[in-house]
N, CA, C and O atoms as a GROMACS GRO file, in nm:
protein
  388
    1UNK      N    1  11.032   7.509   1.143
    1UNK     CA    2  10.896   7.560   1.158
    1UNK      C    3  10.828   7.485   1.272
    1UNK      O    4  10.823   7.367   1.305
    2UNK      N    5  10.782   7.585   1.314
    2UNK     CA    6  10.654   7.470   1.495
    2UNK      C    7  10.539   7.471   1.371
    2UNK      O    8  10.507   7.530   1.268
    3UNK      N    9  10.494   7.337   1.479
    3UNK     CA   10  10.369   7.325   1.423
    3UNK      C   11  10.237   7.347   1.515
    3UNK      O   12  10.261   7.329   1.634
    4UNK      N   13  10.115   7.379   1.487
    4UNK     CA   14   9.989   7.398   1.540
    4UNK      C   15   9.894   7.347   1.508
    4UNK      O   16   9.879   7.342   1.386
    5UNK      N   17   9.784   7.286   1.596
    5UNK     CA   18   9.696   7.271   1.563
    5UNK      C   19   9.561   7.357   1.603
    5UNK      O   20   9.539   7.388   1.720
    6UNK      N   21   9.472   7.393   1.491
    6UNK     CA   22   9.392   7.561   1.527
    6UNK      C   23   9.254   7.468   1.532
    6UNK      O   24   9.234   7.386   1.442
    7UNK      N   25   9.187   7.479   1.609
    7UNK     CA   26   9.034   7.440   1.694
    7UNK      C   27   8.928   7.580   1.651
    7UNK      O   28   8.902   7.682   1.715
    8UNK      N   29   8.884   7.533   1.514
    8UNK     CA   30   8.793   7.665   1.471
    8UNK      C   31   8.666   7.617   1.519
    8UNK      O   32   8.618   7.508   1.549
    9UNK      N   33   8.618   7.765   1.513
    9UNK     CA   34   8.420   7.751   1.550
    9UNK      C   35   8.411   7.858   1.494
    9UNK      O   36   8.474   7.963   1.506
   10UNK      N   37   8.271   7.809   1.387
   10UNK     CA   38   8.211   7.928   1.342
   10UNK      C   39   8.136   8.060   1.434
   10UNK      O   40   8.074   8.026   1.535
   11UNK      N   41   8.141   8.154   1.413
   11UNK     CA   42   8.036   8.240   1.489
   11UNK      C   43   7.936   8.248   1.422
   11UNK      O   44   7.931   8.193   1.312
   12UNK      N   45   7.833   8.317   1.471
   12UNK     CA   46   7.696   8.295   1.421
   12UNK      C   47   7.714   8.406   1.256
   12UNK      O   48   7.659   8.390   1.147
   13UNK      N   49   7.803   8.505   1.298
   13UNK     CA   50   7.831   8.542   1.149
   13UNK      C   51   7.859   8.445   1.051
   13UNK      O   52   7.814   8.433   0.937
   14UNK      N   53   7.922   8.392   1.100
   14UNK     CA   54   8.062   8.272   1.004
   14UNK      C   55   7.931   8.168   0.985
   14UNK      O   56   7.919   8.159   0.862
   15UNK      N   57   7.847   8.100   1.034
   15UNK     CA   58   7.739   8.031   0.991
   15UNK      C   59   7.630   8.081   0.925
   15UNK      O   60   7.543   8.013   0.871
   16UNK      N   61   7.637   8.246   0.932
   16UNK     CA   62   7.482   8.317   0.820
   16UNK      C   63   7.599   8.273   0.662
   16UNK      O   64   7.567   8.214   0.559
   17UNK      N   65   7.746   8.336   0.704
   17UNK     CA   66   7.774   8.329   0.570
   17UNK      C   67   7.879   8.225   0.501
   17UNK      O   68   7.963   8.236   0.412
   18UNK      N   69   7.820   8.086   0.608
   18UNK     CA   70   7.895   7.966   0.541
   18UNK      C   71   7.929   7.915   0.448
   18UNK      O   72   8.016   7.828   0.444
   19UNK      N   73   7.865   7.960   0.355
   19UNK     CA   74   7.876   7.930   0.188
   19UNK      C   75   8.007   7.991   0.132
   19UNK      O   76   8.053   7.962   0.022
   20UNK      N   77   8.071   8.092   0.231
   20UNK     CA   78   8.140   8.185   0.175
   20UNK      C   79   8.313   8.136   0.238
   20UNK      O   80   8.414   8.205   0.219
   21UNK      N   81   8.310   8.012   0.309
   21UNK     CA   82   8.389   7.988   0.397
   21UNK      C   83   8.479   7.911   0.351
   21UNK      O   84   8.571   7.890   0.429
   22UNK      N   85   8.484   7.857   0.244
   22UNK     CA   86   8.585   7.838   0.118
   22UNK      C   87   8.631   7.925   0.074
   22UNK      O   88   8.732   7.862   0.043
   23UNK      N   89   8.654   8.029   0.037
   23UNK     CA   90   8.689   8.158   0.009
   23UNK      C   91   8.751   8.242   0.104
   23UNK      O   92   8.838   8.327   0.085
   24UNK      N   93   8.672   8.195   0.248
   24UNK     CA   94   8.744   8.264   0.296
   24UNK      C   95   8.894   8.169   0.392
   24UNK      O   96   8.980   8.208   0.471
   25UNK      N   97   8.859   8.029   0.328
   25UNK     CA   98   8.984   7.984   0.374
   25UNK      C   99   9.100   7.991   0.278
   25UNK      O  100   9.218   7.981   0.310
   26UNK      N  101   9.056   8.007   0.166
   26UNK     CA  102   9.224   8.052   0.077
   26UNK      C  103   9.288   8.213   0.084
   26UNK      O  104   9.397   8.241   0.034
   27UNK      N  105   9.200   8.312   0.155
   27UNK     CA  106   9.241   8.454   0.181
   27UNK      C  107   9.276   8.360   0.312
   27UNK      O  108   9.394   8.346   0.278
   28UNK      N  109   9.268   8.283   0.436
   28UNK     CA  110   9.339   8.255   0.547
   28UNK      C  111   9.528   8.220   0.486
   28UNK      O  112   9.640   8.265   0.513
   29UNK      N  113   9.471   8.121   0.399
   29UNK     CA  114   9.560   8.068   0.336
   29UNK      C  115   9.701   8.142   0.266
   29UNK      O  116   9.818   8.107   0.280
   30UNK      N  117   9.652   8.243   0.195
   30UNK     CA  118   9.700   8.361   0.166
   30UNK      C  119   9.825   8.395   0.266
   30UNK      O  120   9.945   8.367   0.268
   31UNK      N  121   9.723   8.479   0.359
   31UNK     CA  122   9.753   8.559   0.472
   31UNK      C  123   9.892   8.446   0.522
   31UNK      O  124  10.007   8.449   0.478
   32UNK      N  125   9.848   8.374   0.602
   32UNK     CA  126   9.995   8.269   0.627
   32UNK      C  127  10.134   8.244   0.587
   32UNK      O  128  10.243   8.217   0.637
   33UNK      N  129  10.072   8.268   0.458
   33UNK     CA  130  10.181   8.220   0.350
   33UNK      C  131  10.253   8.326   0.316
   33UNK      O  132  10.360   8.320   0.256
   34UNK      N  133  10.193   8.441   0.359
   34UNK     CA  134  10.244   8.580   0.375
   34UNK      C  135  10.364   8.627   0.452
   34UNK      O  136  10.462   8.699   0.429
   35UNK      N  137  10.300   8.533   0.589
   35UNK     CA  138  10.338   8.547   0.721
   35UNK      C  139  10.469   8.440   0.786
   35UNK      O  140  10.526   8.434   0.895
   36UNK      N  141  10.485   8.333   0.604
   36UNK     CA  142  10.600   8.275   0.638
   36UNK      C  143  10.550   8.121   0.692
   36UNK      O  144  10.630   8.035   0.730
   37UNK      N  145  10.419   8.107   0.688
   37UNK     CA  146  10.350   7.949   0.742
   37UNK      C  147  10.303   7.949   0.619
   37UNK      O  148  10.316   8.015   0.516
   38UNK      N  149  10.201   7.792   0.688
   38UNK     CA  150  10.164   7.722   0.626
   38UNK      C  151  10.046   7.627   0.648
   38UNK      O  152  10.066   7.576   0.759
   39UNK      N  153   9.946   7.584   0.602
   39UNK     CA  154   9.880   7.544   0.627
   39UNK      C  155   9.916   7.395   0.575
   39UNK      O  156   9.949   7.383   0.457
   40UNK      N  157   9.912   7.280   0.660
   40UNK     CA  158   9.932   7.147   0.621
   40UNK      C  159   9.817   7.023   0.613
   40UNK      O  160   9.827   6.910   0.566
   41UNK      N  161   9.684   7.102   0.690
   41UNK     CA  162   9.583   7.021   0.625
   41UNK      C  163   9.477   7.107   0.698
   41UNK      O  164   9.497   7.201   0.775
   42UNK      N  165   9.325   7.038   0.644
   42UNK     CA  166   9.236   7.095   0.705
   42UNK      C  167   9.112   7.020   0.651
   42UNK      O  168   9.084   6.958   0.548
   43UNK      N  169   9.040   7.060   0.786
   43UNK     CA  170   8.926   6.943   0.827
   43UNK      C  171   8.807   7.021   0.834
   43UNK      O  172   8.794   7.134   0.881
   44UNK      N  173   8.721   6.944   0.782
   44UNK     CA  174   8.556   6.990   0.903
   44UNK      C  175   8.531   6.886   0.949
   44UNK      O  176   8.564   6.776   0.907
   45UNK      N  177   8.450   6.919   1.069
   45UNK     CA  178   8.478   6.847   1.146
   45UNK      C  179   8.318   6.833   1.257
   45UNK      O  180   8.262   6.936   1.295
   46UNK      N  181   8.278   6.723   1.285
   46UNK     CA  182   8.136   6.698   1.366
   46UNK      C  183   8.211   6.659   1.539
   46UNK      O  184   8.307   6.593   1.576
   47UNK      N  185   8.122   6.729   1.599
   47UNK     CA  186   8.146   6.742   1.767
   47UNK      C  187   8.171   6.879   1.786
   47UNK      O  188   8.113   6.969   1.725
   48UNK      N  189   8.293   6.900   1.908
   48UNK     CA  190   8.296   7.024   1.976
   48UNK      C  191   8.360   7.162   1.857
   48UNK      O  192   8.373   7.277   1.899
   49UNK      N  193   8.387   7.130   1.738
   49UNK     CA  194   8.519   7.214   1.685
   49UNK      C  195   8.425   7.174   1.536
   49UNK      O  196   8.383   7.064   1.500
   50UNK      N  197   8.407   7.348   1.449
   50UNK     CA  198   8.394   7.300   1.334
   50UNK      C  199   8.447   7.268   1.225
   50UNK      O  200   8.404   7.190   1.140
   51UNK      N  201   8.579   7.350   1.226
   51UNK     CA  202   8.704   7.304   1.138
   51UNK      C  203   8.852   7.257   1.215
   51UNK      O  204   8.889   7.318   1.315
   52UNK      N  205   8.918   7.162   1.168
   52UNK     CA  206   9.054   7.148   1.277
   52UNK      C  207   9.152   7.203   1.156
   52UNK      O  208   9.116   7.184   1.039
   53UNK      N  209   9.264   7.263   1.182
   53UNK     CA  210   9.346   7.293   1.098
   53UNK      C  211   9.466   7.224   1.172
   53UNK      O  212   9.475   7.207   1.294
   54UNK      N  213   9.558   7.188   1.077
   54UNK     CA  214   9.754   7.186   1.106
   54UNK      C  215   9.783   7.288   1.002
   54UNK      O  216   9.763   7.315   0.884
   55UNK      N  217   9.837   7.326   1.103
   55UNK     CA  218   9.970   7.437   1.057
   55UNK      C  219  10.087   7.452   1.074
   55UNK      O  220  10.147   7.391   1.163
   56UNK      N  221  10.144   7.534   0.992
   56UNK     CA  222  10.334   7.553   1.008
   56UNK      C  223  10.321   7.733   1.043
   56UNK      O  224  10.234   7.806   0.994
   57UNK      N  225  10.432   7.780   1.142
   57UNK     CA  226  10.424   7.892   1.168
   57UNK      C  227  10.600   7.900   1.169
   57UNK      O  228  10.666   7.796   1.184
   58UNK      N  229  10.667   8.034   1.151
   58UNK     CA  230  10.806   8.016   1.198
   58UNK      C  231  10.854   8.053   1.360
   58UNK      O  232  10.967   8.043   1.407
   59UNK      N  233  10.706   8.107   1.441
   59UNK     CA  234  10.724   8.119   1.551
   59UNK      C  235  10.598   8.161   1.636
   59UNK      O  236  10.493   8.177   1.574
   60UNK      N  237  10.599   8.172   1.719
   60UNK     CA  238  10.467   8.158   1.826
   60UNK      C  239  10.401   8.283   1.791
   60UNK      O  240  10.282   8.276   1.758
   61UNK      N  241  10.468   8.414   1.793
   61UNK     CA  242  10.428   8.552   1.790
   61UNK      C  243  10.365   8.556   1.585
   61UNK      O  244  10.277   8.627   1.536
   62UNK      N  245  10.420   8.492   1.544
   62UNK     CA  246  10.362   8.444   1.386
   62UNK      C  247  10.213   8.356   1.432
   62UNK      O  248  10.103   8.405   1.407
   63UNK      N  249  10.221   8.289   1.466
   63UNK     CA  250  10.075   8.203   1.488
   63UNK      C  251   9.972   8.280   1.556
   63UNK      O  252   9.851   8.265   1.538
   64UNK      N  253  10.050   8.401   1.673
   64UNK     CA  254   9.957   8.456   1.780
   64UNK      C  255   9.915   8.556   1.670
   64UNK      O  256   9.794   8.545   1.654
   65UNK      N  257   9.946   8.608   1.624
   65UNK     CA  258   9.952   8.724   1.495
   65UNK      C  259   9.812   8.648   1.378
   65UNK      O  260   9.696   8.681   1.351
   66UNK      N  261   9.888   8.555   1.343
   66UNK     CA  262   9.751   8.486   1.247
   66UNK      C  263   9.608   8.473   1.302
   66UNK      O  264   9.507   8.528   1.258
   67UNK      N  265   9.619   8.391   1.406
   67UNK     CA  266   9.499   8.368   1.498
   67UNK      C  267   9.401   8.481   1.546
   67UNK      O  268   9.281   8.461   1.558
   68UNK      N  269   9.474   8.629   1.578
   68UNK     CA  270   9.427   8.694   1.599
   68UNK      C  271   9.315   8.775   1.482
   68UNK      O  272   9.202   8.822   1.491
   69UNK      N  273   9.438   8.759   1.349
   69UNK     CA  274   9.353   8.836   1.228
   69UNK      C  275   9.288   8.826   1.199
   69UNK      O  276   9.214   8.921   1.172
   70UNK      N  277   9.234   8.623   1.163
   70UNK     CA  278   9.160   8.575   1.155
   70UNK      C  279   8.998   8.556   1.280
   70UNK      O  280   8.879   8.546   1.251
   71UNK      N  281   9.057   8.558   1.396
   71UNK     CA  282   8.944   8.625   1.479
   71UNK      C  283   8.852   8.750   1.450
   71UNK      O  284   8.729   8.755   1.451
   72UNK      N  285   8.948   8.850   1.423
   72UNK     CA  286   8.907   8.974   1.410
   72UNK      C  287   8.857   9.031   1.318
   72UNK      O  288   8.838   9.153   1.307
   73UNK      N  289   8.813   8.892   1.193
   73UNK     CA  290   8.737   8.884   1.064
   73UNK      C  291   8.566   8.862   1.101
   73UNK      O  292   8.470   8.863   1.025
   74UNK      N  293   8.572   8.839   1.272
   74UNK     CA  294   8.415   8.809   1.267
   74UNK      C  295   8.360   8.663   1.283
   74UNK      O  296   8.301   8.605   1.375
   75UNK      N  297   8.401   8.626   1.161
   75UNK     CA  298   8.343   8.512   1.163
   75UNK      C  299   8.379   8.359   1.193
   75UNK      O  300   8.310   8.263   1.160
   76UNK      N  301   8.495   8.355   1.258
   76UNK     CA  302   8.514   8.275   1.394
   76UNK      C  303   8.581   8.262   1.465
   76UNK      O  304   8.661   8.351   1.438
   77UNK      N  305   8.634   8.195   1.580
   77UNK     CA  306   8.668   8.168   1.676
   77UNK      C  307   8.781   8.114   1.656
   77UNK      O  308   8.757   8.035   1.565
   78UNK      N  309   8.923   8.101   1.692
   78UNK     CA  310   9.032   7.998   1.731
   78UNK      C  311   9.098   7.939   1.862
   78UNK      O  312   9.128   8.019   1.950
   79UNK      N  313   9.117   7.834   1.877
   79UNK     CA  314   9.168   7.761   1.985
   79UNK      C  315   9.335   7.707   1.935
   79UNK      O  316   9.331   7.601   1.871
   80UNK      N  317   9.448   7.752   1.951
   80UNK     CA  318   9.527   7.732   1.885
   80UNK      C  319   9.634   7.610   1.962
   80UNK      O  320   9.698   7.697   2.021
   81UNK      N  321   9.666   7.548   1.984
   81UNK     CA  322   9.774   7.451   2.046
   81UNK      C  323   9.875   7.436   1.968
   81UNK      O  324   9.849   7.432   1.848
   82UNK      N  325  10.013   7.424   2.010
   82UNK     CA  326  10.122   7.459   2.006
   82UNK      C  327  10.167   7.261   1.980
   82UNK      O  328  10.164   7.173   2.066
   83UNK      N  329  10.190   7.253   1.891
   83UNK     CA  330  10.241   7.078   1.855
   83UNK      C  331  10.352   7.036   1.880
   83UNK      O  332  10.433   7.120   1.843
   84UNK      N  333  10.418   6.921   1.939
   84UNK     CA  334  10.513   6.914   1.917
   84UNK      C  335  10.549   6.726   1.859
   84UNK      O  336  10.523   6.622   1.918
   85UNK      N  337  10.618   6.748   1.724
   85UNK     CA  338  10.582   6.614   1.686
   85UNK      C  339  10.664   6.505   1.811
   85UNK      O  340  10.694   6.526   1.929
   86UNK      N  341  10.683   6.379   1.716
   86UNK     CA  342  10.725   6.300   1.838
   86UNK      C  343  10.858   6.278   1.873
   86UNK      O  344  10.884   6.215   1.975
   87UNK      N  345  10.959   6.327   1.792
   87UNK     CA  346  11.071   6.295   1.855
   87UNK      C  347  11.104   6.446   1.948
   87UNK      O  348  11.186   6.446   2.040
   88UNK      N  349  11.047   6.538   1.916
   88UNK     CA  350  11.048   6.642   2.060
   88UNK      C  351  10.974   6.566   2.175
   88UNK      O  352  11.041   6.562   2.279
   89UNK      N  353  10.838   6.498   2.183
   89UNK     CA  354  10.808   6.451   2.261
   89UNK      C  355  10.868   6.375   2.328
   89UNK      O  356  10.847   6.375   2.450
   90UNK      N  357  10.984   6.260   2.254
   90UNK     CA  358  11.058   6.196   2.365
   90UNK      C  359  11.144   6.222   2.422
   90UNK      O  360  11.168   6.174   2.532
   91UNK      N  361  11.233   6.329   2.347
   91UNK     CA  362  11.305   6.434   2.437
   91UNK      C  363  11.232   6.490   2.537
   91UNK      O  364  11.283   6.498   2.648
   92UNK      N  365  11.101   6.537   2.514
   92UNK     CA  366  11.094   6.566   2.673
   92UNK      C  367  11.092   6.524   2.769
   92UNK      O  368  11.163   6.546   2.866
   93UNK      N  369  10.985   6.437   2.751
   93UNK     CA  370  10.996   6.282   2.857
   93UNK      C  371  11.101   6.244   2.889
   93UNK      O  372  11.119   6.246   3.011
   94UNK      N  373  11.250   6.178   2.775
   94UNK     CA  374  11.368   6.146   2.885
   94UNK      C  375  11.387   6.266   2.942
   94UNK      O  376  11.372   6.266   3.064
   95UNK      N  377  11.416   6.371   2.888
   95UNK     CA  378  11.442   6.492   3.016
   95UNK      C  379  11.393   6.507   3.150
   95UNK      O  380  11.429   6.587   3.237
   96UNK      N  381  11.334   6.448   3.152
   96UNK     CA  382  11.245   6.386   3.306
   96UNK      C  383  11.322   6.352   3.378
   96UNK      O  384  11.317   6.397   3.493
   97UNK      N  385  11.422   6.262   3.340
   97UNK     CA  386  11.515   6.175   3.474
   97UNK      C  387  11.492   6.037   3.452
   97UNK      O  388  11.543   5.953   3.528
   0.00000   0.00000   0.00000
């Protein structure tokens, strides 16, 4: 499974109906788990981003697929980055030369 990390922002919908945004993170939750991911933690969060999520996806077109649905609910925004823990990271780096 890749992992992701999702950079939410409410929209001004998603902040009239914030109260409701627990609810609507276990239908996210749902949906994923549907889709073969996973959600591995989740944050709110003060500064640029109002919720941070980690996630498990089984592939990019799975995450691009989630991200989108969840956009297209209205009520917010995703910024999704593509993780890679650290022993991919040092493979890449020696791959350098």
């Amino acid at each position: 499974m890749t992992t992701y990390i999702m950079l939410v922002n409410w929209t001004d919908q998603g902040v009239k109906n914030v109260r409701e945004s627990p609810k609507r993170l276990d239908t996210a939750k749902a949906l994923l788990e549907e889709m073969g991911g996973a959600f591995k933690a989740v944050y709110l969060t003060m500064g640029d981003c109002d919720l941070v999520a980690v996630c498990e996806a089984p592939d990019d077109a799975v995450a691009a697929r989630f991200a989108l649905t969840l956009s297209a609910g209205g009520n917010v925004r995703t910024r999704t980055l593509k993780a890679f823990p650290e022993a991919a990271y040092r493979e890449i780096i020696k791959s350098l030369g």
